[in-house]
GUZA-409888 format. One record per residue: residue number from 0; residue in three letters; x, y, z of N, C-alpha, C in turn. Coordinates in steps of 0.001 Angstrom, whole numbers, always signed. Example, Ala and Ser with C-alpha at 12.3 -4.5 7.8 and 13.67 -1.06 7.14 Angstrom:
2
(0 'Ala' (+13190 -5690 +7800) (+12300 -4500 +7800) (+13200 -3300 +7800))
(1 'Ser' (+12850 -2250 +7080) (+13670 -1060 +7140) (+12900 +30 +7870))
//
This chain:
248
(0 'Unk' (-7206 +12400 -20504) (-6754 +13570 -19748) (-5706 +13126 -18740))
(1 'Unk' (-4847 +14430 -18111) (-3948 +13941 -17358) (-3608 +15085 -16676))
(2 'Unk' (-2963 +14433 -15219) (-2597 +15933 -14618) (-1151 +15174 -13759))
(3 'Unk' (-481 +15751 -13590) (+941 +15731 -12807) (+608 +16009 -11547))
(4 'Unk' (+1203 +15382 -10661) (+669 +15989 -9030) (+1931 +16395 -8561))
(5 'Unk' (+1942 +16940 -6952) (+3438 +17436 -6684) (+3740 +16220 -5373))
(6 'Unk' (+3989 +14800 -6418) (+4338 +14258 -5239) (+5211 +12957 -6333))
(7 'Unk' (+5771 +11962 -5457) (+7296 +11045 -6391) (+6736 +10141 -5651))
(8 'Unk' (+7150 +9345 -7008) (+7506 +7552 -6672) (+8632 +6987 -6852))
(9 'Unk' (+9215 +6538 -6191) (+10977 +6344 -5943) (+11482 +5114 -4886))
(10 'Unk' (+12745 +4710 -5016) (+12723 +4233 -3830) (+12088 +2492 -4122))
(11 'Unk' (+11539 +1826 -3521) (+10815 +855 -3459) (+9311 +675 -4190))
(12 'Unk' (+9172 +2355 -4369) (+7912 +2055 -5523) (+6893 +1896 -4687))
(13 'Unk' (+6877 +1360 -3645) (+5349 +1215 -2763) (+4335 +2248 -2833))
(14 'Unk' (+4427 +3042 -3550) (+3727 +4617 -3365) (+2399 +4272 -4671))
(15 'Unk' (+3161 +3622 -5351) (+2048 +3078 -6399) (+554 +2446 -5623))
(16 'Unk' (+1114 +1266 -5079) (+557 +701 -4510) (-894 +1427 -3527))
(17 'Unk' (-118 +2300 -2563) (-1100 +3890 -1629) (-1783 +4159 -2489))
(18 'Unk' (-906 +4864 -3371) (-2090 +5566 -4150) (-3053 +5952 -5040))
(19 'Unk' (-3144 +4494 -5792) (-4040 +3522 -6178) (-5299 +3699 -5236))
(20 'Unk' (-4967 +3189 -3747) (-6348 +2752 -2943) (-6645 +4431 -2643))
(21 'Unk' (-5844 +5266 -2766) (-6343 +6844 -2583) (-7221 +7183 -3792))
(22 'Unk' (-7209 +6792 -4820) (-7706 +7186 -6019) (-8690 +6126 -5803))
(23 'Unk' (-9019 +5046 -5601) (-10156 +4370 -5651) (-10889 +4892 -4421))
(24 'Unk' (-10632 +5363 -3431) (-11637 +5902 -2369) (-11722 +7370 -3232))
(25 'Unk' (-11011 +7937 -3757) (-11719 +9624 -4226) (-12561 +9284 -5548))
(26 'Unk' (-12000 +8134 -6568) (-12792 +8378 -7619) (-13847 +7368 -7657))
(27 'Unk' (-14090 +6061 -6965) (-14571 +4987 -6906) (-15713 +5241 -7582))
(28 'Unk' (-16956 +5572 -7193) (-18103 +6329 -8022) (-18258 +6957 -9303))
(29 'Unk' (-17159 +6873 -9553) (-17432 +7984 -11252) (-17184 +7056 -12368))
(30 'Unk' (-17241 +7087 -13182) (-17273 +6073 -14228) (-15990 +6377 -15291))
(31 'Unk' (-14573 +6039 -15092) (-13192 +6421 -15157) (-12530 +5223 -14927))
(32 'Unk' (-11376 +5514 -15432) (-10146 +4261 -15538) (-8827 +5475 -15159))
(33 'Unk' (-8496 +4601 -14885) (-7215 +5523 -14431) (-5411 +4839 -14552))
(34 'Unk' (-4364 +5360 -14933) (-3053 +4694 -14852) (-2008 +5610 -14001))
(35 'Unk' (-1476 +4869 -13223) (-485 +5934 -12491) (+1127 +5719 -13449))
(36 'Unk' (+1461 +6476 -13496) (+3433 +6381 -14089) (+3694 +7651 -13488))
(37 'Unk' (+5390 +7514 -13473) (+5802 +8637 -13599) (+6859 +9479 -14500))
(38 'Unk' (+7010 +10720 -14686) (+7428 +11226 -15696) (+9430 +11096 -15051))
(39 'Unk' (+9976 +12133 -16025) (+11497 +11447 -16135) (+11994 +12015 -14731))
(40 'Unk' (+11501 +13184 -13961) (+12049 +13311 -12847) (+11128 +13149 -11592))
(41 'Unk' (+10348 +11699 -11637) (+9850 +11103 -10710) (+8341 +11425 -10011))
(42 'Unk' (+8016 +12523 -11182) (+6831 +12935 -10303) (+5748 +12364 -10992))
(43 'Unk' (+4485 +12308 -10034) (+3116 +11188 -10382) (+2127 +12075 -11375))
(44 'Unk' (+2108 +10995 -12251) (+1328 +11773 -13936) (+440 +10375 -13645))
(45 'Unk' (-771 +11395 -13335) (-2253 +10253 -13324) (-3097 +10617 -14608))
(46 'Unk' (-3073 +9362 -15480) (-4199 +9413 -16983) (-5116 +9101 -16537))
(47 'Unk' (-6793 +9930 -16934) (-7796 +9195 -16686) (-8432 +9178 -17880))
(48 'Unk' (-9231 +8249 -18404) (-9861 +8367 -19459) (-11402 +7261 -18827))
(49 'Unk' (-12689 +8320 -19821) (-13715 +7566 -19342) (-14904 +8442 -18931))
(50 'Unk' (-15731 +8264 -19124) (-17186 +9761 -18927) (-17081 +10345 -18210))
(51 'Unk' (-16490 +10495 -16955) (-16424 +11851 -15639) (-14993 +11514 -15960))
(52 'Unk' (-14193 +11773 -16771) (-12421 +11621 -17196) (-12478 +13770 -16126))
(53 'Unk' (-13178 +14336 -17118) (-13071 +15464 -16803) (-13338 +16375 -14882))
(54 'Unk' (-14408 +15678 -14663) (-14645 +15735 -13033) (-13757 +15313 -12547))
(55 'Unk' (-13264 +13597 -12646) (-12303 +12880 -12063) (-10608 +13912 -12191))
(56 'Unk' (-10050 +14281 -13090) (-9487 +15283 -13252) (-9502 +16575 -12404))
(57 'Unk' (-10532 +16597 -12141) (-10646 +17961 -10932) (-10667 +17599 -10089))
(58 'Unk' (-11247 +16589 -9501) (-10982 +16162 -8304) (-9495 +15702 -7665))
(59 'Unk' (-8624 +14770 -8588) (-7391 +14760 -8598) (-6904 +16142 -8155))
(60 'Unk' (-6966 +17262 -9065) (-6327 +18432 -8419) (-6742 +19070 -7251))
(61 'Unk' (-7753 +19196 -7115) (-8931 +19477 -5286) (-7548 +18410 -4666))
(62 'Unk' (-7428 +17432 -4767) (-6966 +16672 -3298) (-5290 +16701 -3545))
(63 'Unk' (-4850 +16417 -4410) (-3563 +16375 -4374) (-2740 +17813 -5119))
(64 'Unk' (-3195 +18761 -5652) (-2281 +19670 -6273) (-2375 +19430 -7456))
(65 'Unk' (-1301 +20006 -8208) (-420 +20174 -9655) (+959 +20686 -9715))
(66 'Unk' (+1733 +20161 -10555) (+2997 +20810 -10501) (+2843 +21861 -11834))
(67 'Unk' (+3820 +22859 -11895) (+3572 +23841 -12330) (+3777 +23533 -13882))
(68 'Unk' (+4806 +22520 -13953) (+5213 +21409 -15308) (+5974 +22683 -16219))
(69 'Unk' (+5743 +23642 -16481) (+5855 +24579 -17811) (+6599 +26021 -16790))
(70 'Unk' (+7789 +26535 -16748) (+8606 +28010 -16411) (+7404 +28913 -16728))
(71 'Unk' (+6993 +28805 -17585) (+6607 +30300 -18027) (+4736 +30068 -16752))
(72 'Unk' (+4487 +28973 -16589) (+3565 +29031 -15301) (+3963 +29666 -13826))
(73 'Unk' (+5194 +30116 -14141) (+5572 +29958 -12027) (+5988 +31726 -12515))
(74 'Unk' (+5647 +31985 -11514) (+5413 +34112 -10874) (+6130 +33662 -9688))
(75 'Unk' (+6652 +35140 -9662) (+7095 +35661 -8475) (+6330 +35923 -7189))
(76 'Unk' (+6362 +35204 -6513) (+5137 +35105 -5221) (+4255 +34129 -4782))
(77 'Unk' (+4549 +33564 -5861) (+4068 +31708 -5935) (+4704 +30530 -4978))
(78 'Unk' (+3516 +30255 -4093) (+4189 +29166 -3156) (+3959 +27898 -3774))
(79 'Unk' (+4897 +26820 -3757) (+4925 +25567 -4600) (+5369 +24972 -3584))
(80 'Unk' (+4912 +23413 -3311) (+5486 +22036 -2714) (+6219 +21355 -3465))
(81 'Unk' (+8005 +21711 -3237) (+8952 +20980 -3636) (+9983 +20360 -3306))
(82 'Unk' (+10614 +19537 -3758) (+11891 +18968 -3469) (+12848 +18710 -3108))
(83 'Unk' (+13679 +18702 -1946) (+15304 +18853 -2105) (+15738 +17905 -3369))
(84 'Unk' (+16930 +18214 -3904) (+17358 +17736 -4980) (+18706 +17486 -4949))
(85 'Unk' (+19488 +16702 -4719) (+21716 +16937 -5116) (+21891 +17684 -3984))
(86 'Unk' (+21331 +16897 -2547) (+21452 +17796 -1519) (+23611 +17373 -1762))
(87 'Unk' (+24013 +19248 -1091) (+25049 +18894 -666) (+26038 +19261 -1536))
(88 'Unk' (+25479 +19420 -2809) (+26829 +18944 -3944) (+27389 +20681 -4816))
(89 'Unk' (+26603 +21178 -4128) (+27136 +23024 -4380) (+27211 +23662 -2935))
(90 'Unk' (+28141 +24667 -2618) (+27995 +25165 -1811) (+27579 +26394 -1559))
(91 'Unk' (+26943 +27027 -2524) (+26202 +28143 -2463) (+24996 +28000 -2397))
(92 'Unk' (+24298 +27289 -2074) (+22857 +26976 -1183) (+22375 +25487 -2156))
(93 'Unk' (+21246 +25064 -2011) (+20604 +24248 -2064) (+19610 +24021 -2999))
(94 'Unk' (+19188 +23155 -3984) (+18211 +22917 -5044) (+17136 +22137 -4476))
(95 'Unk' (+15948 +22514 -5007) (+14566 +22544 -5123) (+14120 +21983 -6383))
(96 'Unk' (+13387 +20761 -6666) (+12542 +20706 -7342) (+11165 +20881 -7525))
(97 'Unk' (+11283 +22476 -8071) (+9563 +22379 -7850) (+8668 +21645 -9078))
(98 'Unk' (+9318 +20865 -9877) (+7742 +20678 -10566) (+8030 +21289 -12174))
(99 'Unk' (+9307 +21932 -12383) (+9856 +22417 -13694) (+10409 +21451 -14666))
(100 'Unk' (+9643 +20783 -15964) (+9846 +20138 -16988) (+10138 +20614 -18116))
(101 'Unk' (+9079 +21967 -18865) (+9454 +22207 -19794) (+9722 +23828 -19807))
(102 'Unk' (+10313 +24413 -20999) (+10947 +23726 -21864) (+11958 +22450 -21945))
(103 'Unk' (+12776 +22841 -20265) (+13638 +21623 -20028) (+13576 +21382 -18504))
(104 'Unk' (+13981 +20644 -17847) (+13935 +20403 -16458) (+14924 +21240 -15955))
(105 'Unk' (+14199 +22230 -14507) (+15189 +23119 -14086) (+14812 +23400 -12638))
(106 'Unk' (+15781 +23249 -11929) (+15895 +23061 -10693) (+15545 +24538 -9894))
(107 'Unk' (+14775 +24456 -8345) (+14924 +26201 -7854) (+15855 +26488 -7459))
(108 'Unk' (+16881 +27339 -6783) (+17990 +27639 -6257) (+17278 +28664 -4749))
(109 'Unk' (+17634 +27661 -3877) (+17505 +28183 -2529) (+18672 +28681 -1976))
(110 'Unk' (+19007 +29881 -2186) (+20125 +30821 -1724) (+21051 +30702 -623))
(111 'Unk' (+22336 +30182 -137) (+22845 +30374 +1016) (+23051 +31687 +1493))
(112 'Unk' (+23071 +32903 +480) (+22794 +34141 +1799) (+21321 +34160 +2358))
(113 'Unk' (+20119 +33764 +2194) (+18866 +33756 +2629) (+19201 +32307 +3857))
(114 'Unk' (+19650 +31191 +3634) (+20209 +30302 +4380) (+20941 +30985 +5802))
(115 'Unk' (+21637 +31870 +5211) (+22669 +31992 +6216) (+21571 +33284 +7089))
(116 'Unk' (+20882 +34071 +6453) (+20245 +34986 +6924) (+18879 +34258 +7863))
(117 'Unk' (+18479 +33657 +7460) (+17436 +32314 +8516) (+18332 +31655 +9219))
(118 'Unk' (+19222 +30802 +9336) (+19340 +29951 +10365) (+20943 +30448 +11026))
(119 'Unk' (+21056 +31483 +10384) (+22900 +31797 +11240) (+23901 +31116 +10204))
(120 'Unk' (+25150 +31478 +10527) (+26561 +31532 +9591) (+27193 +30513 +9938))
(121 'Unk' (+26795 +29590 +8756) (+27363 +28005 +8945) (+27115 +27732 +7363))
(122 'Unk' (+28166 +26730 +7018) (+27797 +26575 +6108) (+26867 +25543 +5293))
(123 'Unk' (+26485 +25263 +3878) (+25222 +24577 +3971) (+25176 +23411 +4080))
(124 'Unk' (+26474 +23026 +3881) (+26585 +21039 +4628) (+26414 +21044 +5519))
(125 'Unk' (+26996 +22371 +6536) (+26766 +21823 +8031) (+25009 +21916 +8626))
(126 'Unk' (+24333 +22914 +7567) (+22989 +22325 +8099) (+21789 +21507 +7333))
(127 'Unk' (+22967 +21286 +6112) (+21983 +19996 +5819) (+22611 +18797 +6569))
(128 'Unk' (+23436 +18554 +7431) (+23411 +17089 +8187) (+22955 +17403 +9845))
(129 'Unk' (+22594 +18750 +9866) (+21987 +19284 +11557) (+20808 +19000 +11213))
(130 'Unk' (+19813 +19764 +10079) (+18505 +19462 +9938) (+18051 +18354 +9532))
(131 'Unk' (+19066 +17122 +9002) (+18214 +16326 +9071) (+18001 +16052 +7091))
(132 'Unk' (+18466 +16888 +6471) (+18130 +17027 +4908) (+17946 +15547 +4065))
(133 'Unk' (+17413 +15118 +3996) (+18068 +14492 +2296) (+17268 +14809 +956))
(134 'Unk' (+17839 +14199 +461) (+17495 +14224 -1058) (+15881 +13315 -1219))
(135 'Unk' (+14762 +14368 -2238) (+13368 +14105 -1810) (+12339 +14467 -880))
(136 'Unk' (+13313 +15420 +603) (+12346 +15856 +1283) (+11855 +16785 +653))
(137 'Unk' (+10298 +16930 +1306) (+9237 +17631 +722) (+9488 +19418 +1497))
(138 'Unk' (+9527 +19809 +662) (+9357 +21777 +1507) (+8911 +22668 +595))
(139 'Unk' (+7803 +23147 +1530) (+7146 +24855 +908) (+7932 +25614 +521))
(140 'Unk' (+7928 +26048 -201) (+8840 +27445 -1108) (+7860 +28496 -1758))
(141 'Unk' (+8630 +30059 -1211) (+8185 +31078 -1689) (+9196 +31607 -2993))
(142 'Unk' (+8089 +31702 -4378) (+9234 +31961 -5192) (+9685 +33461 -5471))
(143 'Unk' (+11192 +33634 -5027) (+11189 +35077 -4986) (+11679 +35637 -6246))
(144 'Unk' (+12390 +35349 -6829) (+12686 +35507 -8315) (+12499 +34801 -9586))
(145 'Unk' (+12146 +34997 -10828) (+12363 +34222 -11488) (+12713 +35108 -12798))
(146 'Unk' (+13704 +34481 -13820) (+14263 +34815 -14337) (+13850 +34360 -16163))
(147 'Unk' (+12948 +34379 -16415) (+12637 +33214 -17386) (+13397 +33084 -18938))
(148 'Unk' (+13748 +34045 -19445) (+15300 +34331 -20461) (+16133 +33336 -20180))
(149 'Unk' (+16554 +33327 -18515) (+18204 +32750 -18097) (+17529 +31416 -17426))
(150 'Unk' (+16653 +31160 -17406) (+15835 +30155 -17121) (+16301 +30024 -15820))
(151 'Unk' (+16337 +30668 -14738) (+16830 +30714 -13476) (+15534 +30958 -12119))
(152 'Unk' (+15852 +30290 -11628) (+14645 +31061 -10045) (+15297 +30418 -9036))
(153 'Unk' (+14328 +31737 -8425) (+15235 +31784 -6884) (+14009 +31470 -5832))
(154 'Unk' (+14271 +30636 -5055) (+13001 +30516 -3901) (+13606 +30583 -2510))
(155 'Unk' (+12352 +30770 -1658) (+12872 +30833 -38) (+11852 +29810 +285))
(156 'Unk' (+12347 +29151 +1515) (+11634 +28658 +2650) (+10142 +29686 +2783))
(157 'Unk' (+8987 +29187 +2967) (+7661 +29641 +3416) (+8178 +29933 +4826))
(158 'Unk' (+7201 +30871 +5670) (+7318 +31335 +7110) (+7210 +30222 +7922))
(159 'Unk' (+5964 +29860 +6946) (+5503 +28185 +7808) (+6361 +27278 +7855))
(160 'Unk' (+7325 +26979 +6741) (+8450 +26081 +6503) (+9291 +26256 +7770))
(161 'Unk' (+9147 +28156 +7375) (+10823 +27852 +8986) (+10684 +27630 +10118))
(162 'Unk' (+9118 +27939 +10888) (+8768 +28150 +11678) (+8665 +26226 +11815))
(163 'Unk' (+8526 +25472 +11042) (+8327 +24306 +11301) (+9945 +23477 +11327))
(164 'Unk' (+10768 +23920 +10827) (+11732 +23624 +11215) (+12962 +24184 +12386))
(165 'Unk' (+12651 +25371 +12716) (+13016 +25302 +14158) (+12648 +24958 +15398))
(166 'Unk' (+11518 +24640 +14897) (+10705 +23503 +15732) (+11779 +22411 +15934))
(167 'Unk' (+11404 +21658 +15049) (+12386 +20210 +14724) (+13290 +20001 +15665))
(168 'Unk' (+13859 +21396 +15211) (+15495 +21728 +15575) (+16132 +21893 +17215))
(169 'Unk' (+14861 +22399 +17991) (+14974 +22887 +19385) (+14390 +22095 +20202))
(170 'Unk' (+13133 +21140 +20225) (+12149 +20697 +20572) (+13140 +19351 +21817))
(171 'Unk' (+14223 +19241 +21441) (+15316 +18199 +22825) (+14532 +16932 +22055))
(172 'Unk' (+13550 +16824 +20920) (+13404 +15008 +20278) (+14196 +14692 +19045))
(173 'Unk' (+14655 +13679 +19394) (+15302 +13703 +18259) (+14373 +12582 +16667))
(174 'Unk' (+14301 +12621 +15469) (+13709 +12871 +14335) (+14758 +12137 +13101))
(175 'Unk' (+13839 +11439 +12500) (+14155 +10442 +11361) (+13142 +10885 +10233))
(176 'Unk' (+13842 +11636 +9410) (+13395 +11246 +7949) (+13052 +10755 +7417))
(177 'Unk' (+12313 +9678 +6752) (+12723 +8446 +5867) (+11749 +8634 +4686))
(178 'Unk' (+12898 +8893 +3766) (+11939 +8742 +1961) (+12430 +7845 +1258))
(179 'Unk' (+11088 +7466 +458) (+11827 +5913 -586) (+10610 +4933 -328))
(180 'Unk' (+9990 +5208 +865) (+9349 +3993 +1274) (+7821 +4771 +2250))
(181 'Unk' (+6852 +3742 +1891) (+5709 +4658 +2411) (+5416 +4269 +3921))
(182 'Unk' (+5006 +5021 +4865) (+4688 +4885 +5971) (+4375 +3680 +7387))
(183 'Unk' (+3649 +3098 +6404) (+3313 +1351 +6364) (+4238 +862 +6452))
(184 'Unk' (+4765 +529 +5684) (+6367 -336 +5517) (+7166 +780 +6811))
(185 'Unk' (+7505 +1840 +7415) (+8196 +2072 +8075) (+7522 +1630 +9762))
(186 'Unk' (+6609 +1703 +9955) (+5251 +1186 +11318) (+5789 -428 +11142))
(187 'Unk' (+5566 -819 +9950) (+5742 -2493 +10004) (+7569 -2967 +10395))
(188 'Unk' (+8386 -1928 +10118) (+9811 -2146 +10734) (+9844 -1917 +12274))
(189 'Unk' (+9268 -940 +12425) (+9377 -858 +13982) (+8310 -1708 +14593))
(190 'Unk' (+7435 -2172 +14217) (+7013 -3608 +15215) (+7715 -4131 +15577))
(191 'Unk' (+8149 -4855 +14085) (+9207 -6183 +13938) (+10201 -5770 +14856))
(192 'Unk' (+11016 -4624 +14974) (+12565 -4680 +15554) (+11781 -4025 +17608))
(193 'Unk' (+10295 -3731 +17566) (+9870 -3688 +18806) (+10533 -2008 +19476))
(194 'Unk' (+10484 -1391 +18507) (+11171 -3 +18318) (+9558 +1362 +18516))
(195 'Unk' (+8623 +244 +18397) (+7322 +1147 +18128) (+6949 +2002 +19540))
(196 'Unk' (+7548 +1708 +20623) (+7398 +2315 +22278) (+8278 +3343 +21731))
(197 'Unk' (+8888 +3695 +21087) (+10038 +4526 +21065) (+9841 +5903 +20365))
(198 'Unk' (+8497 +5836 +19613) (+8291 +6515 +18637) (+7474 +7206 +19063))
(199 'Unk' (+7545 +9102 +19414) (+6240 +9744 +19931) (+5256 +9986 +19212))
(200 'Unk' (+5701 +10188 +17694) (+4475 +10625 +16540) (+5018 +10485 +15453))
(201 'Unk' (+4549 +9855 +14139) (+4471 +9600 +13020) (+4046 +10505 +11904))
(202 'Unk' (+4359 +11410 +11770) (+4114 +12359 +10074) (+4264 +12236 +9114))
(203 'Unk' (+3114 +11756 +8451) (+3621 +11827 +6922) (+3652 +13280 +6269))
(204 'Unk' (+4972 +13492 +5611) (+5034 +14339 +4847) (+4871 +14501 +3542))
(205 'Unk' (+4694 +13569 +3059) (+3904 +12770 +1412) (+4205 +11875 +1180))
(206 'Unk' (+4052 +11121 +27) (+3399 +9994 -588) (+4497 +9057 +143))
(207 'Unk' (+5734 +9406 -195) (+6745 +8486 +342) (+7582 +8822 +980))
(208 'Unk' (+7498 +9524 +2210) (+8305 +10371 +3345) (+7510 +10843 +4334))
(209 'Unk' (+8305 +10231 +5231) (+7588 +10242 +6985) (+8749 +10677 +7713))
(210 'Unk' (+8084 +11453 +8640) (+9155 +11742 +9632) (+8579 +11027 +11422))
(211 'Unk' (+9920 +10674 +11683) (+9238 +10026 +13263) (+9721 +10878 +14155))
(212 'Unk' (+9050 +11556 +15399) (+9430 +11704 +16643) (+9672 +11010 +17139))
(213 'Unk' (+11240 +11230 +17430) (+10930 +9993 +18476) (+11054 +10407 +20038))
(214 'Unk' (+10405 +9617 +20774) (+10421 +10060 +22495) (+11727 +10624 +23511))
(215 'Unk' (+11605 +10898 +24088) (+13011 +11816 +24496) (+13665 +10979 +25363))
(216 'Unk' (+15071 +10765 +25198) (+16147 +10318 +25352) (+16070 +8964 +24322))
(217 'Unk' (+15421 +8772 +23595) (+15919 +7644 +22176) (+16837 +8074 +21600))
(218 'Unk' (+17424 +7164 +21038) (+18530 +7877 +20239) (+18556 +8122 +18548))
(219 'Unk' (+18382 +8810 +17796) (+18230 +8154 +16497) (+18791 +7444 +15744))
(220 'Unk' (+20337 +7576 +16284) (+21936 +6500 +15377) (+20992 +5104 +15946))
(221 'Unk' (+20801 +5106 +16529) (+20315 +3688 +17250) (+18943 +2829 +16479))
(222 'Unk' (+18030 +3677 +16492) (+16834 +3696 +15413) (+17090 +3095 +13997))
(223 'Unk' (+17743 +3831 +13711) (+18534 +3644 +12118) (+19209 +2501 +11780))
(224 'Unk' (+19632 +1981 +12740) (+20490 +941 +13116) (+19436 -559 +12693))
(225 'Unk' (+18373 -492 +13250) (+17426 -1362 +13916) (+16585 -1590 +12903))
(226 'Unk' (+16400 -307 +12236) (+15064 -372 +11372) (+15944 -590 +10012))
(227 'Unk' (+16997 +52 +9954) (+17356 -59 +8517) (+16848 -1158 +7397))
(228 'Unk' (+17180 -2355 +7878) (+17858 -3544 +7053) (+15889 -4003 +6592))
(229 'Unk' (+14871 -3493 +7091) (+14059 -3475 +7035) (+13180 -2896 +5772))
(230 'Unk' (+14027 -1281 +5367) (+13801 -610 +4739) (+14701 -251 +3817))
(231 'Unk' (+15623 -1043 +2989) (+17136 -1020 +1980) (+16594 -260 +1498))
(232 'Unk' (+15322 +567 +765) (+15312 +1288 -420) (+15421 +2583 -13))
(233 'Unk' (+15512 +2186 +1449) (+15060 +4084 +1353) (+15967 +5028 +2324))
(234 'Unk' (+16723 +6042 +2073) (+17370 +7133 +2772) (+16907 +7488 +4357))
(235 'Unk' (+17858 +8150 +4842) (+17305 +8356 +6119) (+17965 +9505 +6680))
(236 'Unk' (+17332 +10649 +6916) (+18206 +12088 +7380) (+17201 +11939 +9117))
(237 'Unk' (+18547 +12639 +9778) (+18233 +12598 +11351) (+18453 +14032 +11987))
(238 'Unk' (+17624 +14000 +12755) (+18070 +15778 +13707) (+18179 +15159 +15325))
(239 'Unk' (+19980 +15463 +15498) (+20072 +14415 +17028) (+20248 +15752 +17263))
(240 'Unk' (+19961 +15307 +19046) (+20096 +16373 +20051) (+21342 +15456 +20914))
(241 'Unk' (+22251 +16257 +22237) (+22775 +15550 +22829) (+22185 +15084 +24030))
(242 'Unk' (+22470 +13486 +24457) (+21432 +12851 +25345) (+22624 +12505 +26476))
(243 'Unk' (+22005 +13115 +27466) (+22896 +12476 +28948) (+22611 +11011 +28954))
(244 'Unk' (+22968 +10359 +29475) (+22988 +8468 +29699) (+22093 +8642 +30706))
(245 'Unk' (+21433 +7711 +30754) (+20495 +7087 +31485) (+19326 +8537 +31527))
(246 'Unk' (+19099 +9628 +31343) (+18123 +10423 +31507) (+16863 +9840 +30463))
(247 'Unk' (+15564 +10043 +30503) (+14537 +9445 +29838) (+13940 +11036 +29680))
//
């Protein structure tokens, strides 16, 4: 048996590693074998085979989800945990991977008039390098259309989504992205570079993407700077605010 979850291994791959010891603390007890891979657009396909194959299987979905894998699964009204995807590279809004393989792999289309109608009249480069975007962050989506003939859908930001990103956005901290690489490995860069005073709170946003607060008046160009060479595999989107000199 097997189930797809809504989460990627990418990047440095360390995610294998996590979530392995996540699956041995959820399934440890049951009498199962298990293999992690992933399928062609990065998302985690766990095989289990073995007498509770079938429990172990449910439990997988209880803790981590499912992706929807198949178009003709996803309705109109359906909230899914997905992707940014080719941030940047259209300018009529933004792609979503939710989790669409077959018949063929197909991306969501997050609208720049719904864009422009949530966050104000700018265009969508200029707030995918304000918010902070890259390619792999994780976001709730409400699906508002789908088209399944033209094999097309349309999704929005969840309430919760926006409401959590104007947060981000206003809050005077400024915020590091980082996907590619799991959490651990980003805590173990900021020891080393002594960056860890700097950091107000640590979120993981899944398997391999964390976002840092960082404390007010840090800088994040500066952060990035420090921690990088630490973390080569992995991307890094920032939400700066402007910082007077010397204010803390």
């Amino acid at each position: 048996m097997e189930v797809i979850i809504p989460q990627k291994i990418y990047g440095d791959r360390s995610g294998f590693d996590k979530l392995n010891k996540k699956l041995k603390s959820l399934l440890g007890d049951l009498d199962v074998k298990w293999k992690i891979s992933v399928t062609k657009k990065q998302w985690v396909k766990i095989q289990v085979e073995g007498e509770d194959s079938e429990i172990s299987t449910n439990l997988i979905r209880e803790e981590f989800g499912e992706i929807p894998y198949s178009l003709s699964k996803v309705n109109e009204g359906d909230v899914l945990v997905g992707r940014f995807i080719e941030l940047g590279k259209v300018g009529y809004g933004a792609y979503v991977d939710i989790g669409i393989l077959s018949p063929r792999p197909k991306d969501a289309l997050l609208p720049l008039y719904w864009l422009k109608r949530t966050f104000g009249e700018k265009p969508v480069r200029q707030m995918i390098r304000e918010f902070g975007w890259v390619d792999y962050l994780p976001v709730e989506v409400f699906v508002n259309k789908v088209e399944k003939l033209a094999q097309e859908i349309e999704v929005y930001l969840t309430d919760r989504w926006v409401k959590k990103i104007k947060g981000w956005t206003s809050d005077n901290h400024d915020k590091l992205f980082i996907v590619g690489t799991i959490s651990e490995n980003i805590e173990r860069a900021l020891v080393e570079t002594g960056h860890s005073r700097d950091v107000k709170r640590i979120e993981e946003l899944g398997l391999m993407e964390t976002m840092l607060i960082l404390k007010r008046g840090t800088h994040a160009p500066g952060i990035i700077k420090e921690i990088g060479p630490y973390i080569r595999s992995a991307k890094i989107g920032a939400i700066k605010f402007p910082h007077e000199e010397g204010k803390q």
